[in-house]
N, C-alpha and C positions, 0 to 999 in steps of 0.2 A: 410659210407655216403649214399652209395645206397639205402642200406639196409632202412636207416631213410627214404629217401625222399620217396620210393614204401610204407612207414608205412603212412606218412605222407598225399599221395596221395589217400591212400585207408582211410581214417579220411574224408579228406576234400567231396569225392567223397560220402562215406552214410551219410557227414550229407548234402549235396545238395540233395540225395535223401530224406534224410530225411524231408527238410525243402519243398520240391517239393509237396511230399505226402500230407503235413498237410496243404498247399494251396489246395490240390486238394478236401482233406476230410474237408477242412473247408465251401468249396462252394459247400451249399447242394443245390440240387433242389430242382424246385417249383412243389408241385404237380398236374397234368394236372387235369385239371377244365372236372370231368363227369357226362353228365345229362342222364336224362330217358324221351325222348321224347315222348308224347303220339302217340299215331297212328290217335286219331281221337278227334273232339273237336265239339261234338253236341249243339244243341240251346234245353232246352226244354221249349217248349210254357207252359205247364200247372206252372211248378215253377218258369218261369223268368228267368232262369240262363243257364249259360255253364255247362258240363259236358265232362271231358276227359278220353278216354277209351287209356288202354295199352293190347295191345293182344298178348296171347303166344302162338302158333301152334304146334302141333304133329309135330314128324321129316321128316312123309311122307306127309304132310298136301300138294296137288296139286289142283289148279283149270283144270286140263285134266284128271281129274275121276270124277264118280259120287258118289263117299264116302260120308257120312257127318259124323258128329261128336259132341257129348255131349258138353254144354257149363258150365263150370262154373261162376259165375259173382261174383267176388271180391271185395268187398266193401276197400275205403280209399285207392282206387287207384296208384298212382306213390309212392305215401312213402313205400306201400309194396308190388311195382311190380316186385323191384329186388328180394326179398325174396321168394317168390311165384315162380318165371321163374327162379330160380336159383335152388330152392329144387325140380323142376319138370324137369329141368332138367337133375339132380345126380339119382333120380328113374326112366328115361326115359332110363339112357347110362346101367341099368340093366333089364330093359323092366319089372317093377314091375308095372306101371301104363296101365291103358286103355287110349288109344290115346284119347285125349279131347282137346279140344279150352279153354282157360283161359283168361276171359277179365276181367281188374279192371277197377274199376267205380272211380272216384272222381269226385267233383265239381270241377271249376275251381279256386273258395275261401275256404281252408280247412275249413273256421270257418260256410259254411255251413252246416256242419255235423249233428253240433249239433241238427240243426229242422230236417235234415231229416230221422235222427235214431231214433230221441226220441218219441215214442209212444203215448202219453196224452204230455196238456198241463200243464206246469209247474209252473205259475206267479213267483211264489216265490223265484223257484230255477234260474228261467231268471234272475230277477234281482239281485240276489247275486252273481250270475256267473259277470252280470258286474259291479258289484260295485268290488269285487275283482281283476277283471282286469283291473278297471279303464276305462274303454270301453263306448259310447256313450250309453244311454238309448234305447231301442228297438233294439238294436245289435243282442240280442239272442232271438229268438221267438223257444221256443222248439212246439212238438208234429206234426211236416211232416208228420211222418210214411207213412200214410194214401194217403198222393200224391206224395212220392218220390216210392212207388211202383207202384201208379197207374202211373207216369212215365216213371216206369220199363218195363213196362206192354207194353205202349200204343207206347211211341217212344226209350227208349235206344234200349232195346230187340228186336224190329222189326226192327232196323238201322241195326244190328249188323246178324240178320237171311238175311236180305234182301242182304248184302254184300258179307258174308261168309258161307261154306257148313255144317249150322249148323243142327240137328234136335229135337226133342221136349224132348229130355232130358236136362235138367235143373236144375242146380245145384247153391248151395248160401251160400256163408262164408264171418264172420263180426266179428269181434273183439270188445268188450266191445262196446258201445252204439250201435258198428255196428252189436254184437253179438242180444246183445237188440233187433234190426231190424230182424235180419237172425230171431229168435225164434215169433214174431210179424209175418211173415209170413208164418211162420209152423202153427200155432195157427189161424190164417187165411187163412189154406190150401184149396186152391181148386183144388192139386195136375197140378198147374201150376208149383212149383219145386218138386223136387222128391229125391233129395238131400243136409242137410241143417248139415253146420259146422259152430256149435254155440261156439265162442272163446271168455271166459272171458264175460259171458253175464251181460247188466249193469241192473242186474233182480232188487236194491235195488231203480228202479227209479219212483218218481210219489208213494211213500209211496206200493211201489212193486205193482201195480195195476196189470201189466199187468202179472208176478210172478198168481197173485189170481186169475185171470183173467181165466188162463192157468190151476191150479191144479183144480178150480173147474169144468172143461172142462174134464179134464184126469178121472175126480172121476164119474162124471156123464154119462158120454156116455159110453158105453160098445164098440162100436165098431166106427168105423171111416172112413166116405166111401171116401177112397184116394186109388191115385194107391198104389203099393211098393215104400218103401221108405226110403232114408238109414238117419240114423241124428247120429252124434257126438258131444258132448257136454265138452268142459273141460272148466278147471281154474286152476291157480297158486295159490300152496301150502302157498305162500307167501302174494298173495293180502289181501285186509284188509277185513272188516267182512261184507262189503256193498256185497261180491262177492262169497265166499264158499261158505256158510251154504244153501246160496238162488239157487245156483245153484243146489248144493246136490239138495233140496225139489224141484224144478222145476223134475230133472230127477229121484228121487226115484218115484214121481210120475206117471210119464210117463213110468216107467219101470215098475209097479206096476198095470198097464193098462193093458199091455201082449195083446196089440195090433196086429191080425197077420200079419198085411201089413205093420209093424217098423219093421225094423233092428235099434235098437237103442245102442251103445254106448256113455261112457261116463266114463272121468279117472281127476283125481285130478295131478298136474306135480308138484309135491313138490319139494321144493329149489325154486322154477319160481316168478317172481314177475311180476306184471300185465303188465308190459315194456318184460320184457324175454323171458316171455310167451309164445310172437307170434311166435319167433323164433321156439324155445321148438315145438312148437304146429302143425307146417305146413304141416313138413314130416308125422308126423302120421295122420292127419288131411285127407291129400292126400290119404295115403296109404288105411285108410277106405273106405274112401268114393267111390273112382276108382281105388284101390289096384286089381291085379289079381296074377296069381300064378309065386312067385319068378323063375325067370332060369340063373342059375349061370354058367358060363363058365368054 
């Protein structure tokens, strides 16, 4: 009789554990709600708009020295500031990069992107863009380029020196339209950047003007009066044909220059599709452009 009721009690007692556990694993949590706060949210007078910066700092970055520090400026801001300050991170905790300031740029309405990466004006492709998204008429006004750097130029970039221990090295990575933009100011270098990470560029835009724009530039000048200057150029193996072939000829070109103040790379990331890509793209992206010598522990 023992014997059963101790059989009994150890029955009753796992399945109360048991029925305990499947309340406990039935009540999942909710996952905590995490944003990316900008750090700064400027006016700019010449476009009308807001623009918010996210700033990443070297590990010794102090306002009690007189250091300064190279800036990069990242286009398309909070959507790829965790990406950026997360891969400059993992190459900082091996000391593979040079200490630099990494600020992204966005508008404060992502759908201003579009005028301010896109180089020429577009009529045609404005209005298919909103009739395809249903969107009011004049929504989209492409070809900014042109005053979102002068912008850059006149008030993000001097907010951002005027603030922080920056100096006149100068750095610029942009991802497809933003890539479009990053390669737009290489092409209209006046060696105010000196460093340009062209990601996914949207070279097929405006019947590739600014594509032709750029090889007959490469083909006719024999030399290039800019400082030194490092540029990296890729695309996914995977994107569609608006984006290899043009990128290839922008950089066969440019490599075919044998310009001596480029250091120019450029790699094709096969398997990568135009979404993937950036990921794909960042670490190495970084590692060129402000890569120094690996030190392994």
């Amino acid at each position: 009789m023992k014997e059963h009721f101790k059989t009994n009690s150890i029955i009753i007692t796992a399945m109360l554990l048991l029925f305990v556990s499947t309340i406990a694993f039935g009540q999942k949590l909710e996952p905590k709600e995490r944003k990316t706060e900008p750090d700064h949210t400027i006016t700019s007078y010449i476009l009308g708009r807001d623009y918010q910066l996210y700033i990443s700092f070297p590990k010794n970055y102090s306002t009690k020295d007189t250091v300064s520090y190279p800036v990069l400026y990242v286009l398309d801001g909070g959507l790829v500031f965790p990406i950026i300050n997360g891969t400059r991170a993992i190459l900082d905790s091996q000391k593979e990069l040079e200490d630099l300031i990494i600020v992204s740029i966005s508008a404060a309405d992502f759908t201003f992107r579009y005028n301010d990466y896109t180089t020429s004006v577009s009529t045609s492709t404005d209005e298919k863009r909103e009739k395809d998204l249903n969107v009011p008429k004049g929504l989209f006004k492409s070809g900014g380029a042109d005053k979102f750097l002068a912008s850059m130029k006149t008030e993000i970039i001097p907010f951002v020196d005027k603030n922080y221990k920056t100096n006149s090295d100068r750095g610029i990575f942009g991802h497809s339209f933003g890539g479009l933009f990053t390669a737009y100011c290489l092409v209209n270098s006046d060696g105010y950047f000196t460093r340009f990470g062209v990601s996914s560029p949207a070279f097929y835009w405006d019947n590739e003007k600014l594509l032709n724009l750029a090889v007959t530039q490469f083909k006719e000048n024999k030399t290039w009066d800019i400082p030194q200057t490092k540029i990296f150029i890729s695309v996914g193996g995977k994107e569609h044909s608006g984006f290899v072939p043009t990128m290839v000829k922008y950089s066969s070109y440019l490599e075919q220059s044998d310009y001596d103040n480029i250091d120019l790379k450029w790699q094709i990331f096969e398997g990568e599709s135009h979404r993937s890509m950036y990921s794909a793209n960042v670490s190495k992206a970084l590692s060129i452009l402000y890569g120094k010598k690996v030190v392994n522990d």
